[in-house]
N, C-alpha and C positions, 0 to 999 in steps of 0.2 A: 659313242665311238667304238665301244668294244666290237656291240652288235655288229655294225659298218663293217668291221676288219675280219668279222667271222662271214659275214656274206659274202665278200669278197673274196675271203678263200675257197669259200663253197665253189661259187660264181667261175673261178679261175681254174678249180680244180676238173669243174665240169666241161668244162671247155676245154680240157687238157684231153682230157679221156675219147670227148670226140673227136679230137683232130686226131690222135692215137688210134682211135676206130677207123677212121678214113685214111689214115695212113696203111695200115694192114690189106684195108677196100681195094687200095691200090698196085700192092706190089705182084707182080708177075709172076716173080720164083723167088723162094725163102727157104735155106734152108739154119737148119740148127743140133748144137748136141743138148741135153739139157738131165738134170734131175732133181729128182724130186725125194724131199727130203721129210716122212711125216712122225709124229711122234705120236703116241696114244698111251693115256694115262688113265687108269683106272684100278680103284681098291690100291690107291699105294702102289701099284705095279711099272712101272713106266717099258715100252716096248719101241724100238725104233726100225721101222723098215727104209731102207732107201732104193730106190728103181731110177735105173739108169734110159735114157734113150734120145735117140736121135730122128730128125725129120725131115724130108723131101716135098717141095709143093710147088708146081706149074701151072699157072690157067691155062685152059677153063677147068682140066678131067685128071689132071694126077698127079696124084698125094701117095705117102709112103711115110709111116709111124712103126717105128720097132721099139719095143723096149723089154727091158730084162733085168729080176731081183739083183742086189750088188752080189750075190751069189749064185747068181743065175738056176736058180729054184725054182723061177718062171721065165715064162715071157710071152709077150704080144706082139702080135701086128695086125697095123690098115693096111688097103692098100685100095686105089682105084687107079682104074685106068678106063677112059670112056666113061660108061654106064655100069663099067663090071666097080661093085663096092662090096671087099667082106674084113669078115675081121677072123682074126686067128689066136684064140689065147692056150697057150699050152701045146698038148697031144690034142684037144678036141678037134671036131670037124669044121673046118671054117665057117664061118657065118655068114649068106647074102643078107646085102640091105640095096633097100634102094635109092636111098641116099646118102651120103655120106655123112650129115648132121648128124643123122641117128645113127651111125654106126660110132662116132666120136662120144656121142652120150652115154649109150651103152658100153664103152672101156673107161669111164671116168675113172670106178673106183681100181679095176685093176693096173691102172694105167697110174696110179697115183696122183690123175687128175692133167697128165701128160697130153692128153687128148682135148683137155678142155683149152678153154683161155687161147691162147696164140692160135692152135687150128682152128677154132671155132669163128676165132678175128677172121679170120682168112678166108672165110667160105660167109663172113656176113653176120654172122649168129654173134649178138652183142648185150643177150638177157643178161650174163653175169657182170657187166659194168653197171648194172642198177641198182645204186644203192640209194640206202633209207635217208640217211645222210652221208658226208663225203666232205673231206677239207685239204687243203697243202698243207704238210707234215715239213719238218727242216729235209732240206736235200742232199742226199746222201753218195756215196761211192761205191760202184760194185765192181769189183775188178778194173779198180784204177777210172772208170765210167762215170763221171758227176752224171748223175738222176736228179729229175724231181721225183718225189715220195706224194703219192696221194693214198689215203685213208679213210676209210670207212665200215660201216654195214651195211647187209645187203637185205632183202626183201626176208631170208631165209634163217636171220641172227649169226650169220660168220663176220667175223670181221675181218676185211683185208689191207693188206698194205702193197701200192706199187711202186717198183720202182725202174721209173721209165728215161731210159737214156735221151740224154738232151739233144744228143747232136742227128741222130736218127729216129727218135719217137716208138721207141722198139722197145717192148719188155726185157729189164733185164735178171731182175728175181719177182715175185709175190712170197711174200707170207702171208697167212690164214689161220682160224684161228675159229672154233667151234666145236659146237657139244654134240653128242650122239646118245639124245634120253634113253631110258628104257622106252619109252614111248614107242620112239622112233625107231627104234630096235625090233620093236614085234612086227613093226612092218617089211619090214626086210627078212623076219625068218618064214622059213614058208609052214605056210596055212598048215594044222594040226601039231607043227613042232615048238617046245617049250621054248620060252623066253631065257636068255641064260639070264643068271641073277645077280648082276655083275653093277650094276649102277649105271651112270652116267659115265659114258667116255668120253674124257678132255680130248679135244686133237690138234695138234698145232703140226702145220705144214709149211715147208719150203722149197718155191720151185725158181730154179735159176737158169737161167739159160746163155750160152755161150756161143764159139763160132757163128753170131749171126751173119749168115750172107744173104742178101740180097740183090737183084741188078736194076734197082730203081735209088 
């Protein structure tokens, strides 16, 4: 029986995720303010950055992503309109892409991950719903919003948690929750420079999202 009730969640929660997929598939115009909220822990040290931003999306051809440190220290943006897609972080030179998938992947990490998840719904790109395993978790409240809660890991060892508004099928926070080896660290520093010697960084992340408008 146990087995039965854990398939069952599984079963349910997968089913939740794609109707949530095709729900995004389908909305016209979305917009949202949202942040992201990450902690990183290492050597005893613990550090918290928070990035703030907001989003614009039309089909077929224009998106608009800005965000910016809770101190505004940074900031970013997408933008497409047509075929024109770039990105802009900081003072540098804007970026062309020529598509817009990869220009949301390459601002993952400055983005706080802002770019990922909901934009990505929305243009189709549904790799980060695939987890290893995944179950219904109790259903929670976010801002007054009865959720369901689905959990799991992913192909990549994060583990996240969603939670998706009942009445619309709309993300209303993720948590996340993964390591950043030494390993995985030298591949990120570029080629001939030292590994810092810092260990494993814990990362726990929170991204919420509010004002959701849509007109579907």
């Amino acid at each position: 029986m146990l087995f039965l009730a854990c398939s069952h969640r599984q079963n349910t929660a997968s089913a939740l995720l794609a109707a949530m997929a095709q729900r995004y598939g389908e909305i016209p115009t979305m917009h949202f303010t949202a942040v992201s909220m990450t902690e990183e822990v290492f050597n005893d040290t613990t550090t918290g950055i928070e990035i703030q931003g907001n989003m614009d999306f039309s089909r077929p051809d224009q998106f608009k992503l800005e965000w910016q440190s809770a101190k505004a220290t940074f900031t970013g943006s997408i933008f497409q309109s047509h075929d024109d897609v770039h990105l802009i972080i900081g003072a540098q030179q804007p970026r062309q892409f020529t598509s817009l998938t990869d220009a949301l992947e390459s601002a993952a990490a400055v983005s706080g991950e802002l770019s990922c998840f909901v934009p990505e719904l929305l243009v189709g790109k549904t790799n980060r719903l695939n987890f290893v395993n995944v179950t219904m978790n109790p259903d929670v409240q976010i801002d007054g919003s009865p959720c369901y809660c689905i959990a799991g890991t992913n192909a990549k060892g994060s583990y996240l948690e969603f939670a998706i508004d009942k009445k619309s099928l709309l993300i209303r926070q993720i948590d996340e929750k993964f390591v950043i080896t030494k390993k995985a660290m030298a591949k990120l520093v570029q080629s001939g420079q030292p590994v810092p010697d810092i260990g494993d960084i814990k990362m726990n992340r929170t991204l919420t999202f509010k004002d959701l408008g849509t007109n579907l």
